[in-house]
KEGUTI-763447 format. One record per residue: x, y, z of N, C-alpha, C in turn. Coordinates in steps of 0.2 Angstrom, whole numbers, plus 5000, padded with zeros to 4 digits. Example, Ala and Ser with C-alpha at 12.3 -4.5 7.8 and 13.67 -1.06 7.14 Angstrom:
BEGIN
506649725039506249785039506649845039506449895035506849955036506450005039
***
This chain:
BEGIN
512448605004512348574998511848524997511948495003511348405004510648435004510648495008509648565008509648555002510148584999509848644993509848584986510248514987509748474983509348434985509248434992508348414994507948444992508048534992507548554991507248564983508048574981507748594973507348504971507548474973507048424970506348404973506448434979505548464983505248504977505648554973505148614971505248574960505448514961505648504952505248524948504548514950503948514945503848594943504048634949503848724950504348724945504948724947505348734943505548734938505148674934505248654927504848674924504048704927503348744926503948824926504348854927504448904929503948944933503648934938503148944942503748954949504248934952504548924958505248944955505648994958506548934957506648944966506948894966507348884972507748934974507948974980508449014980508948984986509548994985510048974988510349044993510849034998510749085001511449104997511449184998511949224994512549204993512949174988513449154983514049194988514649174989515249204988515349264986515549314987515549394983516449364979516449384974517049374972517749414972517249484973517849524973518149524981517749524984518049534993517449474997517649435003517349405005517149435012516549475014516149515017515949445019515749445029515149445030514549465032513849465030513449495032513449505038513849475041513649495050514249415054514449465059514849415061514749365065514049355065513449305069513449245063513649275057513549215053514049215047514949195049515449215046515449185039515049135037514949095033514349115026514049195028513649225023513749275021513949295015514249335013513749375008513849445010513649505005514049504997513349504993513349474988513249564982513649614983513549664980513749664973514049614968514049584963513549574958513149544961512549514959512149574960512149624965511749674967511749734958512549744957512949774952512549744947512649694945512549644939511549664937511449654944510449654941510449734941510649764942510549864942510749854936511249854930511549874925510749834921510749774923510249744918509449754916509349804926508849834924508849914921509249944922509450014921509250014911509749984909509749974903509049964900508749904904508249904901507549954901507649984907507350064908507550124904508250124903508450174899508350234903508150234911508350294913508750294920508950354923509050344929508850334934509050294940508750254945508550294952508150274956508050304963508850254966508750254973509050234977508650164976508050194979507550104980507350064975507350114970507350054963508150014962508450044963509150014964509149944969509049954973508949884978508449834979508049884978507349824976507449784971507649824964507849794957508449754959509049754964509549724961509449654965508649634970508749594969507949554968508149574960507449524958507549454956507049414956507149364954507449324947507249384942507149374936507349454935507749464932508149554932507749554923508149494919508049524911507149524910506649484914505949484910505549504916505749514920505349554925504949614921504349624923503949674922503949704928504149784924504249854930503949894928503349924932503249984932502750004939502950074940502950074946502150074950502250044955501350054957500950014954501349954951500449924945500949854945501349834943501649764942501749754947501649654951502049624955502849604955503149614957503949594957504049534962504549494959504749434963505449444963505449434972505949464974506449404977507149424980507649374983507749414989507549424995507849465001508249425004508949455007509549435010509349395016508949415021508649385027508049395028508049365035507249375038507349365046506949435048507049435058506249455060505749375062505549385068505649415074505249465077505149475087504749395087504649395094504649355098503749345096503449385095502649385097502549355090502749375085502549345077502849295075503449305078503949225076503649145078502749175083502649095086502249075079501749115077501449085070501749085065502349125062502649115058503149055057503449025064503648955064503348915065502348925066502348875066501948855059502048905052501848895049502648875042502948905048503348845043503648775044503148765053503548685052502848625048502348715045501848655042501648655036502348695033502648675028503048615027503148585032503448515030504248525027504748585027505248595024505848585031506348565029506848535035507248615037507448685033507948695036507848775032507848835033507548885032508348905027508248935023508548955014509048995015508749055021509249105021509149125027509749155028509949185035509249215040509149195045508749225049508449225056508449265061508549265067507749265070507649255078507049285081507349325086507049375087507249415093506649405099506749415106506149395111506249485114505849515113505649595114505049605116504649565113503649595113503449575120503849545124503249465130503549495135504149545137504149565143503849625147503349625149502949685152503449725157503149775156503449845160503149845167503449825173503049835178503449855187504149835186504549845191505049875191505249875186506149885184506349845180506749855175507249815170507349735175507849695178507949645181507249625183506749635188506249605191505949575183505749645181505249635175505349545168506049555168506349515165506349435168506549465174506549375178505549365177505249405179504649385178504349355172504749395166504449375160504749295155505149285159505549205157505149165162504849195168504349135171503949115167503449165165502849175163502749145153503449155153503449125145503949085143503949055150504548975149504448945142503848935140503448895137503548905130503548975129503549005122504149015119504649035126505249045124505648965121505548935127505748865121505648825115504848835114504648845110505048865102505348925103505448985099506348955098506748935105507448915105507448855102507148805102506948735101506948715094506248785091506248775083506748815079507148885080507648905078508248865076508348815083508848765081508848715078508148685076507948635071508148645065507948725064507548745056508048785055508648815061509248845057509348915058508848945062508649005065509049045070509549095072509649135076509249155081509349155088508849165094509249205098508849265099509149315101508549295108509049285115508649295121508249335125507749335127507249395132507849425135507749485136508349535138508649565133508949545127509449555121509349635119508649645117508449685117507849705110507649775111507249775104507449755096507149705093507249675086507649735081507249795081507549845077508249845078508249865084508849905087509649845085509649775089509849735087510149725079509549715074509749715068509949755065510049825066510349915067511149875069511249875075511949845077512249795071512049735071512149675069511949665061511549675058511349645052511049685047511049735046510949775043511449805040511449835031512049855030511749905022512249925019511949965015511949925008511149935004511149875001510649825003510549805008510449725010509549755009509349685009508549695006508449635013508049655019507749605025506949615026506749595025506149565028506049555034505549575039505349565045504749545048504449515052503949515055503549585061503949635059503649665062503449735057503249765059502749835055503649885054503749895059504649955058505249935058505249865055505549845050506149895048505749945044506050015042506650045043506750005050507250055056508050045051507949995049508649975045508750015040508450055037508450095031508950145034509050155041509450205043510050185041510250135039510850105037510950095028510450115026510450115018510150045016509850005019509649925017508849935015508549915011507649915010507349845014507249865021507049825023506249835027505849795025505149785025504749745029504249765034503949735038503349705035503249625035502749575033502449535038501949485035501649455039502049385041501949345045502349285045502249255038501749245034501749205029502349245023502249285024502749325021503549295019503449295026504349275029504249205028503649165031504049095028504249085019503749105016503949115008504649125008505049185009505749165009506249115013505949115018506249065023506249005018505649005016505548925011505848935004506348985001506348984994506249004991505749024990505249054988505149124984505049164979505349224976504549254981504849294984504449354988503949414983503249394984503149444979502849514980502849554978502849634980502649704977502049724976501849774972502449814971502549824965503349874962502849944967503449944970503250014974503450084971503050134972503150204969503750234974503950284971504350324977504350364978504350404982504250474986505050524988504950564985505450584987505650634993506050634999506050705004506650725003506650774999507250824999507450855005508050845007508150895015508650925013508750975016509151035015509251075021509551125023509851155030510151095036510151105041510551085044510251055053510250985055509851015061510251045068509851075070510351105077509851115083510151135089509551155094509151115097508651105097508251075098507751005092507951045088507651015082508150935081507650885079507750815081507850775073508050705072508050685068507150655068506850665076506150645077505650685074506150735075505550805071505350805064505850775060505750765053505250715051505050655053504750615053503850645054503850675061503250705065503050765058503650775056503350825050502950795046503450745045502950725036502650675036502550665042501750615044501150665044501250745047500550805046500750795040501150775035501150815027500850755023501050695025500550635020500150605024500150595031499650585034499750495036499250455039499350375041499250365034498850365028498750325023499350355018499650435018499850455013500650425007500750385013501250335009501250285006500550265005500550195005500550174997500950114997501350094991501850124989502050154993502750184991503350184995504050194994504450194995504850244998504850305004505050355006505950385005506150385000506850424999507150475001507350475009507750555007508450565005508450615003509050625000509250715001509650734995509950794999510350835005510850905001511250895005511250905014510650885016510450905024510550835024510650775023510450715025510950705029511750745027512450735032512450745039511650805039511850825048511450785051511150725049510750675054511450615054511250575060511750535062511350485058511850425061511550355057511050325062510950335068510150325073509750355070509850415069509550465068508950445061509350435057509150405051508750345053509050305056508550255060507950265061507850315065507150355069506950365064506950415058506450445054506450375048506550325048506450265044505650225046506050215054505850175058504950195058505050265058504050305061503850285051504250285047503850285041503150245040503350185045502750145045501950175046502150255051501750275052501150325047501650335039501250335034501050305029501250245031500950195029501450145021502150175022502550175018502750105016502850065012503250005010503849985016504250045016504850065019505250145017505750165020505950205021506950195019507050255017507750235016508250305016508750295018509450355017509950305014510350365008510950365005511250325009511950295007512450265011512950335012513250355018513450405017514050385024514550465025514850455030514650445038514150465039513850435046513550355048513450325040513350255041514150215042514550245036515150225038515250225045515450285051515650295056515050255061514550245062514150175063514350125061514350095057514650015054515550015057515950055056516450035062516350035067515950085071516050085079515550025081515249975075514849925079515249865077515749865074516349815072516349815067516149825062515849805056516349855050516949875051517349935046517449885041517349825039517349775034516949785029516349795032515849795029515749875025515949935029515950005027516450015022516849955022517649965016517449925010516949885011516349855003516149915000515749955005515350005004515450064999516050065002516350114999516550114991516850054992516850024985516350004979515850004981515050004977514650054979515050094981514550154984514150204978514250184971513950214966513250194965513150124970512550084970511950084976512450134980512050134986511950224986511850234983511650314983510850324976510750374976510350384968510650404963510450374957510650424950510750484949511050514945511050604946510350604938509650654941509350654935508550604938508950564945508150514944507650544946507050514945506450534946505850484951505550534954505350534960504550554958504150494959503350514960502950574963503150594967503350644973503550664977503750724978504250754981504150824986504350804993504350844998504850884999504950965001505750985004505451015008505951005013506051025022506651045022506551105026507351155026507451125034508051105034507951065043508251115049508551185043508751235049508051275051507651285045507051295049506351245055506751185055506151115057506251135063505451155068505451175075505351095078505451075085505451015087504551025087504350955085503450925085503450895092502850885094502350835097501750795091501650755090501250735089500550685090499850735089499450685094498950735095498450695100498250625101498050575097498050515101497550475095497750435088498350485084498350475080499150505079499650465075500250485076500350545070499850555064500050605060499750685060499350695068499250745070499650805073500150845068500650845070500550935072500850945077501051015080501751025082501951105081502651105083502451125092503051095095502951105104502751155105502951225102502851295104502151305103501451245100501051255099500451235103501051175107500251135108500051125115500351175119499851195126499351235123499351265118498751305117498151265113498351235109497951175107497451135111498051125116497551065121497251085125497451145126496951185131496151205126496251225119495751235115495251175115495551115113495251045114495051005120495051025125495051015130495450935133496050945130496550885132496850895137496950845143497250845150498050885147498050935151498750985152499250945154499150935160499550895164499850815163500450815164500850775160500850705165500550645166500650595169501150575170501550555162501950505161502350505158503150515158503350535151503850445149503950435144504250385141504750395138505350345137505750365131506150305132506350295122506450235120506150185117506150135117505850095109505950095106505950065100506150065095506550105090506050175093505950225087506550255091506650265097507050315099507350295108508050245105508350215111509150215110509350235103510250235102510450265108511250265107511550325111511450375111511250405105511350475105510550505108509950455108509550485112509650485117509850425120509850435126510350465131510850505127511350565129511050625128510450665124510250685123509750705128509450635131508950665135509350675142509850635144510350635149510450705152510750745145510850795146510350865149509650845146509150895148509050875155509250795157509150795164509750815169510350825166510850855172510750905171510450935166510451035170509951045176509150975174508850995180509250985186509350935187509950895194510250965196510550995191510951045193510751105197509851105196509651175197509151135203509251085205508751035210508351005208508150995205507450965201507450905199506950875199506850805196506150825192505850765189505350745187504850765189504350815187503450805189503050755190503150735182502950685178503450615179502950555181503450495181503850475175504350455177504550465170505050395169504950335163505350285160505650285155506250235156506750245152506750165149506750155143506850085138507750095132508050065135508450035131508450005125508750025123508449985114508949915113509349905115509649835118509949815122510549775124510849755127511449805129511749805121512449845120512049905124511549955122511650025123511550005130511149975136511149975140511649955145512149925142512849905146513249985146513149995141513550065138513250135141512750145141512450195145512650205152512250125155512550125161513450155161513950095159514450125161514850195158514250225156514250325154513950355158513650345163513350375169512650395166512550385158511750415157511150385162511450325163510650295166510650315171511250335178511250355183510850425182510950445177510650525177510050505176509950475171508950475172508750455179509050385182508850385187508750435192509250475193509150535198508950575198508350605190508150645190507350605190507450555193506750495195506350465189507050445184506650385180506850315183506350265179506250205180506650175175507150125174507450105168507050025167506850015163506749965162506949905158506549835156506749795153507149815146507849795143507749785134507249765130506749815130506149765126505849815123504949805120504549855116503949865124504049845128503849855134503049915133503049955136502349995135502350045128502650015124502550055117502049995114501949945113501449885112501049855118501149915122500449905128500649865133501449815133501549785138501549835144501249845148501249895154500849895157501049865165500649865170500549915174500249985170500050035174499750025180499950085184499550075190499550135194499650205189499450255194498850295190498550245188497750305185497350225185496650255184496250195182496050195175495950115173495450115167494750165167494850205162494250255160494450335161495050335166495250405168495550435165495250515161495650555155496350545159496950535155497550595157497850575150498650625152499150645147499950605146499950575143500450515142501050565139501950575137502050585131502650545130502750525126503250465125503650495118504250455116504850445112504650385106503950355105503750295104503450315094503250265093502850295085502250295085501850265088501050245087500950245093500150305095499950335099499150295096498950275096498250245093497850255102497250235099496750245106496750175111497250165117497250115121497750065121498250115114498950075113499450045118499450095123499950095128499750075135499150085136498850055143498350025142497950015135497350005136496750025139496950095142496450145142496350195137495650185134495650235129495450315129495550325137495550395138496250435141496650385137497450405138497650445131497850515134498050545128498750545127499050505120499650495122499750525115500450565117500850615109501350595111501850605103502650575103503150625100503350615102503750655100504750625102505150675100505750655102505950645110506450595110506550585119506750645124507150685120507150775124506850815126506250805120505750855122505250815129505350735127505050725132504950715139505950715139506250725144506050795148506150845143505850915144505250935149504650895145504350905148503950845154504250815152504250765160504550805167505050875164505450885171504850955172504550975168504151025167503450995171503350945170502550935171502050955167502050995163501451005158501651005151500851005143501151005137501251085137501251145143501151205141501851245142502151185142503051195142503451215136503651235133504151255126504951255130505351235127505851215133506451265128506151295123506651335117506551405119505851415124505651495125505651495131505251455137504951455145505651435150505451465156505951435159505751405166506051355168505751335176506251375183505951345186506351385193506351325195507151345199507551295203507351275211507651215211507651225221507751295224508251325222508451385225507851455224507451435219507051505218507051555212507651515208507851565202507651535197507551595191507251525184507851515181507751495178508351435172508151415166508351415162508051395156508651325153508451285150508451225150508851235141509751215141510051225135509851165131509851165124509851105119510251065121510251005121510650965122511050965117511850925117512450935111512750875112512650805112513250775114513350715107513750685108513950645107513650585102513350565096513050525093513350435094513850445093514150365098514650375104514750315109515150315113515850335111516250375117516950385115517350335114517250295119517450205119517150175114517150105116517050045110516350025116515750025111515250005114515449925118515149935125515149895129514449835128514749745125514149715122513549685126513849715136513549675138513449615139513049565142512949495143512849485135513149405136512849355129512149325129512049375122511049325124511149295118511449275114511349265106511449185107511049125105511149065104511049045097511749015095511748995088511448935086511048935078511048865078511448845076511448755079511948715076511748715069512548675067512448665059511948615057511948545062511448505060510848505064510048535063509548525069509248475068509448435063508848385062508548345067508948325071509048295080508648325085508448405084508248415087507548445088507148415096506448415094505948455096505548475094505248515096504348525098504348555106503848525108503148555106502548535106502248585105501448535106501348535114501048495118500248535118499748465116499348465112498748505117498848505123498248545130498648615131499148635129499448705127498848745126499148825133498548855129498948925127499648915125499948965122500048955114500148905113500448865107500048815105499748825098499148765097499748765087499748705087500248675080499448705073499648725069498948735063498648685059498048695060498048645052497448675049497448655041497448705034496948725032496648785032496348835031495748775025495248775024494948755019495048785012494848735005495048765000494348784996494448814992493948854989493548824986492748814983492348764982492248774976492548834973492148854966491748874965491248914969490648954968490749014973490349064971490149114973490249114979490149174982490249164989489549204991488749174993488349194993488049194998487549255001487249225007487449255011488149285014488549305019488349345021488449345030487949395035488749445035488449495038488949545039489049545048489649525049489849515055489949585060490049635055490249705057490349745051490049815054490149875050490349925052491049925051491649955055491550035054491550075059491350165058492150185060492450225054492950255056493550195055494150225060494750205060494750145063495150085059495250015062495749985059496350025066497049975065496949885065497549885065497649815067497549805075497949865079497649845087496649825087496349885083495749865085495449795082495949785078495449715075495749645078496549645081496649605085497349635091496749655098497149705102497949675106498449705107499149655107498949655117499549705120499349705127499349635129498849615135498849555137498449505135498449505126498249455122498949445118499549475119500149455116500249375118500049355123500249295127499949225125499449245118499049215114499249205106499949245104500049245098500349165095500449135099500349055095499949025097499449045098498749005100498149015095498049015088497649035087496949025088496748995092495948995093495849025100496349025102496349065110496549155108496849165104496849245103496149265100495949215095495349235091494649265093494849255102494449305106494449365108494949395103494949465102494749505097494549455091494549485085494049555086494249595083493849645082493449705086493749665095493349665101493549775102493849805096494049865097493949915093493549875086493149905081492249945083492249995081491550025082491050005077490649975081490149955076489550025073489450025067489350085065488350075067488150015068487450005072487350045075487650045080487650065089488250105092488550115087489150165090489850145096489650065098489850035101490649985099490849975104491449925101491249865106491449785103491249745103490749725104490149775101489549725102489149755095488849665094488349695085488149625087487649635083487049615080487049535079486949495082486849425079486249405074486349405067485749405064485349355063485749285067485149235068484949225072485049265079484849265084484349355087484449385083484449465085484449485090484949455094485349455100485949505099486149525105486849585104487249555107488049545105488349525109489249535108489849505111490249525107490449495099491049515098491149505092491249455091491849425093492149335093491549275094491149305100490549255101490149245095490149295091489449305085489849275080490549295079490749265073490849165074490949165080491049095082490349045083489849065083489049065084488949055075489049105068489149095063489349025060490149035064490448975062490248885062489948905068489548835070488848815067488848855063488048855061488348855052488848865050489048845045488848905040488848965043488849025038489449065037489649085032490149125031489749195031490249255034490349315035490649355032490749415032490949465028491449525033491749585032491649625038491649685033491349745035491349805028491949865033492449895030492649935033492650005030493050045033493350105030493550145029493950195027494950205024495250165027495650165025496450125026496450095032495850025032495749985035496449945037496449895043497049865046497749935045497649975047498250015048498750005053499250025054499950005060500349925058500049895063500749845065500649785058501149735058501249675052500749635057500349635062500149575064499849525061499949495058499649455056498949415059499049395064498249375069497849415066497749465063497349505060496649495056497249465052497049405047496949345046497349295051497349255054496749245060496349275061495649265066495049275061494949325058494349325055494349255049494949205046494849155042494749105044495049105052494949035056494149055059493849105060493149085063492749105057492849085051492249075047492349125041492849215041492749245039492949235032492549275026492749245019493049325015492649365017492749445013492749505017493249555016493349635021493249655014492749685013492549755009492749825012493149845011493149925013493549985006493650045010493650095005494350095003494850075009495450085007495750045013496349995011496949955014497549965014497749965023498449985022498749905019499349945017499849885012499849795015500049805023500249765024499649715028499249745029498649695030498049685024498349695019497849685012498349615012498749625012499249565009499549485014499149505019499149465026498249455024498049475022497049425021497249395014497749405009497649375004498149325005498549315009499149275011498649205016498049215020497649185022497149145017496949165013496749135009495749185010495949265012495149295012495349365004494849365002494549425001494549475003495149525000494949605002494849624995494349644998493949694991493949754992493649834987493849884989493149894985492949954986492349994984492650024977492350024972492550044967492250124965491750134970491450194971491650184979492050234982491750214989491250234993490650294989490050314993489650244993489850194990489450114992489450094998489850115002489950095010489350135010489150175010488350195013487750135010487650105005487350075003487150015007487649985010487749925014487549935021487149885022486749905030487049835035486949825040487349785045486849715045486149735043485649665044485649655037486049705030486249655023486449605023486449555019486849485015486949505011487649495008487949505003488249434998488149434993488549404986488949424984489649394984490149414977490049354972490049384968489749334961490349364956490749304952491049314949491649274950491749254956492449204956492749144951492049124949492449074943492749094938492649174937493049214930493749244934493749254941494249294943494949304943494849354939495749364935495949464938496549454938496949504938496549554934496449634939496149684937495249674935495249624936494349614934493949644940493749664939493049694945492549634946492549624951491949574954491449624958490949574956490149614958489849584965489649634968489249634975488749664975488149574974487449584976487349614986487149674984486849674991485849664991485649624997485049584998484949615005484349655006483949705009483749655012483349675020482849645024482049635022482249685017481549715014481349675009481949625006481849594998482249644993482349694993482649724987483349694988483549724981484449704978484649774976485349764977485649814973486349814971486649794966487249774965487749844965488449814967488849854965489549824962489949844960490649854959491149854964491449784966492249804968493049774965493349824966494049804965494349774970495049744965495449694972496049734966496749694968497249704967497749644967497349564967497449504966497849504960498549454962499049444953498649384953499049354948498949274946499049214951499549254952499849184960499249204967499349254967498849274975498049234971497849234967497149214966497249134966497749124965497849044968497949024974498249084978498149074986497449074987497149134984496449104988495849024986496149024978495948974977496348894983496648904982497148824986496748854994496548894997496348915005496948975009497548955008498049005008498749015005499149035005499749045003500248985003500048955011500548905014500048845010499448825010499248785006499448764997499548824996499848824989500448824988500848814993501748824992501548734995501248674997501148625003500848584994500648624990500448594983501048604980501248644978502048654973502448604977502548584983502948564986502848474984502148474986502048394984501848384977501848414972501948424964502748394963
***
């Protein structure tokens, strides 16, 4: 009560402006007192208030609702005056919580201790998952990685307990998987610091991966704001059996919308096939939505959510459920932007790949493929686990493809590792003998963690530059995502298939038609696996990693030692001058594809993410400059010298010229990294022109305080040359839906202007005006 009237008299001015309300964490449920989660017996699920804002927007719609219009609407800020429609208004929203990983939670806390605010609003945790490389085994690797990030891990424990935070310990396991067990529920609206966020939707919650600025906005109070997302609809229908996976669904309808084809949208399935996916299962094809670029991903609350929610303790929270459960399904009649159907008796198991996670093939298809392509046949290395695909029932699954080969003598071609998705399943597995079977059929089990799906992985049976064939259980296959060799061709696909064809050795295996030959000399053909989607027992919880914060941290301190070269405290982006932005050299003119890895690489720069001027030597070092065809090297145009990227934008900075960078489709695609964003603002950068932006890194430069602009013709990207300066002229009128113009200035003397758009609200244009988001919440605050 003593926060919430500290706070509300920190924000009096916002508030009395109508510009802020202060949010309070979720009220009492009246009819039953639910905890959200029994980590935090004192927060309770608020599905009243959920009830109350759906009736008030329903009405005011007058039609029938999706699912995700449901949950997103029931927790707007403002239900009666909210403007909705879909795809074009911002919505200000109230999310239930907030869970940083370890790698984004350093800037995220450290831009909320520079907001000056004593104690975070609502419920919310850090999980430590990103920082433990893959190099010996589960235990070594782990004691290795608390040596190595003593620094950051306290860091991370120190400020959670200050500001009121949940810390989940290196070991605990992956963020997803964790908040699947633990915090997720049907209904709930969470926000996270990582990209597959998503994973919770397998639970019926709208949970959304953002940037740290993002999450401190909630964390601070603050109404979260949100392009009203479209929805999409995937009708499923038939049955899955065989071979065919809840992985395969996903691999589908990534070749059917592709990395950009969801974007701004909201993925809904529904129909009556949705029964035969489990509640992981549903997890898994949530969790890959990020990979088409989707808001988030969701399924119905149904009986396989129930039968999860008790077997993880939680039959409290399914017996809510069931009671509101008119609110956690869709309207009969509602209507859907677009709509997909998939008959799941007919889905043949996919591979996906290379390169690119939406390049999708059924397994029957793609020896021949990559023989036609000239991609390595042979199988390096197989993976399984991650986020995407580490419950029980995967890893019973692949268990099972392994005891038939043991059976017939065989082990693995292909090296082959195994990641845990937490703690719980890897206590459990173990004392279910799956892990002894992988081991025996020559896997590696490794740390609880994101280990070589985020490139932590200290390979060491090929060299950098050397073609081979990766296949993994993981969601994003990008070029050098996993080992940092970008002549590693990695496809993903479900953990069985790739158990399959790990025991096989090649992609030219089909494990539904081919057979192998045994020690003994006879062939064998290899049965679908059939077991078991949870433990017959009571999941085993494993060690305690979880550290509660106290009720009062204001005692406690937090270090953050100023020759650090992990951890540098921020300070505030500069504010806007009121003129044009004129003049600006072009740092880079990006050719093709440029995720977030390419623009800031994770791997062994993760160990950098609370350091911003020590990561900021990676920016872009993975983008093709379209000059020279080359990655990390352009053009210094006051030098006409070639060099890397970070040197030249830092040479810029010093010299006191503002930059630009021009890109191409659906620019910053994959992860919520924020550093993304955060590197091109701290060395000088002011505007990214390109043709199209994925969702969450347009909103991570405008939360910075830069300019993403889009081509309003996109053939203008050919107009723009790399030794151009550019002018955006127009900012002093710059308002919501207005086109601002871009003089482009030739070597030669000539001009030629163009047209672009933004997607700036009224509040985000006072982010860029104040320098950044946190700068403008640091004025409402001292207002």
């Amino acid at each position: 009560v003593s926060f919430t009237l500290l706070m509300l008299s920190s924000f009096q001015h916002a508030l009395n402006s109508g510009l802020r309300r202060y949010h309070v964490a979720p009220v009492l449920c009246q009819r039953a007192k639910v905890a959200m989660s029994h980590f935090e017996p004192n927060e309770y699920i608020n599905y009243e208030k959920l009830e109350k804002n759906i009736n008030i927007v329903r009405k005011r719609l007058d039609r029938p609702l999706t699912l995700s219009e449901k949950i997103v609407y029931g927790h707007l800020d403002d239900p009666e005056k909210q403007e909705i429609e879909r795809g074009k208004t911002y919505l200000r929203l109230r999310p239930d919580r907030v869970a940083m990983q370890d790698a984004t939670a350093q800037m995220a806390m450290l831009q909320f201790i520079s907001s000056g605010l004593p104690k975070v609003a609502v419920p919310s945790t850090i999980h430590c998952d990103h920082l433990i490389e893959a190099q010996s085994g589960g235990e070594k690797d782990l004691r290795r990685a608390k040596d190595i990030n003593q620094e950051v891990y306290n860091f991370l424990a120190t400020a959670g307990a200050k500001y009121g935070v949940g810390f989940w310990k290196p070991g605990s396991g992956i963020i997803h998987q964790i908040i699947l067990e633990n915090y997720s529920y049907p209904g709930v609206m969470l926000i996270g610091t990582d990209s597959h966020t998503p994973n919770g939707g397998g639970l019926g919650g709208v949970c959304i991966g953002v940037g740290g600025a993002d999450a401190v906005d909630v964390m601070a109070g603050i109404p979260w704001e949100l392009k009203c997302p479209k929805v999409i609809g995937v009708k499923l229908t038939g049955k899955l059996s065989g071979w065919s996976s809840p992985k395969d669904v996903i691999l589908k309808v990534a070749g059917i919308l592709t990395v950009k084809g969801g974007t701004g949208a909201i993925i809904e399935y529904h129909g009556p096939g949705v029964d035969s996916i489990s509640c992981t299962g549903m997890a898994t094809i949530c969790n890959m939505g990020a990979e088409i670029g989707a808001t988030t991903s969701i399924f119905p609350y149904n009986a396989r959510m129930k039968k999860y929610l008790s077997k993880t303790g939680r039959a409290e929270i399914a017996a809510l459920a069931d009671e509101f459960q008119q609110h956690l399904v869709p309207d009969s009649g509602c209507q859907y932007d677009q709509v997909i159907e998939i008959d799941l008796s007919e889905l043949k198991p996919h591979i996906n790949g290379p390169f690119t996670p939406d390049l999708a093939h059924p397994v029957s298809d793609i020896g021949a493929v990559a023989e036609k392509e000239g991609w390595p046949i042979d199988i390096r290395v197989g993976l399984i686990g991650s986020c995407t695909n580490s419950s029980y029932e995967d890893m019973g699954r692949s268990a099972a493809v392994a005891k038939q080969a043991l059976a017939h003598g065989l082990k693995c071609k292909s090296k082959f590792t195994i990641t845990p998705g937490s703690e719980q399943i890897r206590a459990t597995i173990e004392r279910d003998g799956y892990a002894q079977i992988l081991r025996d059929v020559g896997g590696l089990v490794l740390a609880n963690a994101c280990g070589p799906c985020i490139g932590q992985w200290d390979r060491k049976d090929i060299k950098k530059g050397e073609k081979n064939t990766i296949v993994t259980s993981y969601n994003r296959n990008f070029t050098g995502r996993n080992d940092a060799n970008p002549e590693t061709h990695a496809f993903v696909t479900s953990p069985e298939i790739v158990t399959a064809l790990s025991i096989a050795g090649t992609l030219k295996f089909n494990p539904e038609t081919d057979y192998l030959t045994g020690a003994d000399g006879k062939k064998f053909k290899l049965e679908a696996p059939d077991v078991d989607e949870l433990p017959k027992l009571e999941f085993d919880p494993g060690q305690d990693t979880y550290q509660y914060p106290p009720k009062d941290g204001s005692g406690q301190h937090v270090d953050v030692s100023p020759t650090s070269q992990r951890l540098q405290l921020l300070e505030p982006f500069d504010k806007w001058d009121g003129k044009d932005l004129e003049d600006m050299l072009i740092l880079i003119k990006v050719k093709g594809k440029c995720t977030t890895d390419h623009i800031s690489a994770a791997g062994p720069w993760l160990k950098f993410r609370g350091h911003l001027d020590n990561i900021s030597n990676n920016l872009l070092i993975g983008a093709i400059n379209i000059e020279n065809g080359k990655a990390n090297s352009v053009r210094n145009a006051l030098t006409q010298e070639f060099g890397p990227v970070p040197d030249t934008a830092r040479y810029y900075k010093k010299m006191g010229v503002k930059w630009a960078v021009v890109g191409d489709e659906n620019y910053g695609e994959g992860s919520s990294r924020e550093h993304a964003a955060l590197e091109p603002r701290h060395l000088g950068g002011r505007v990214i022109i390109t043709k199209s932006f994925a969702r969450i890194h347009e909103t991570n430069l405008k939360k910075q305080g830069l300019l993403p602009l889009t081509f309003a013709d996109p053939a203008d990207y050919n107009k723009i040359h790399p030794v151009d300066k550019l002018s955006i002229v127009g900012l002093a009128d710059f308002a919501p839906g207005k086109p601002l113009k871009c003089i482009i200035k030739h070597p030669n003397g000539s001009q030629e202007t163009i047209m672009l758009n933004h997607t700036f609200n009224e509040s985000q244009i006072e982010w860029f005006q104040a320098g950044s988001a946190l700068n403008r919440m640091k004025e409402l605050q001292q207002k």
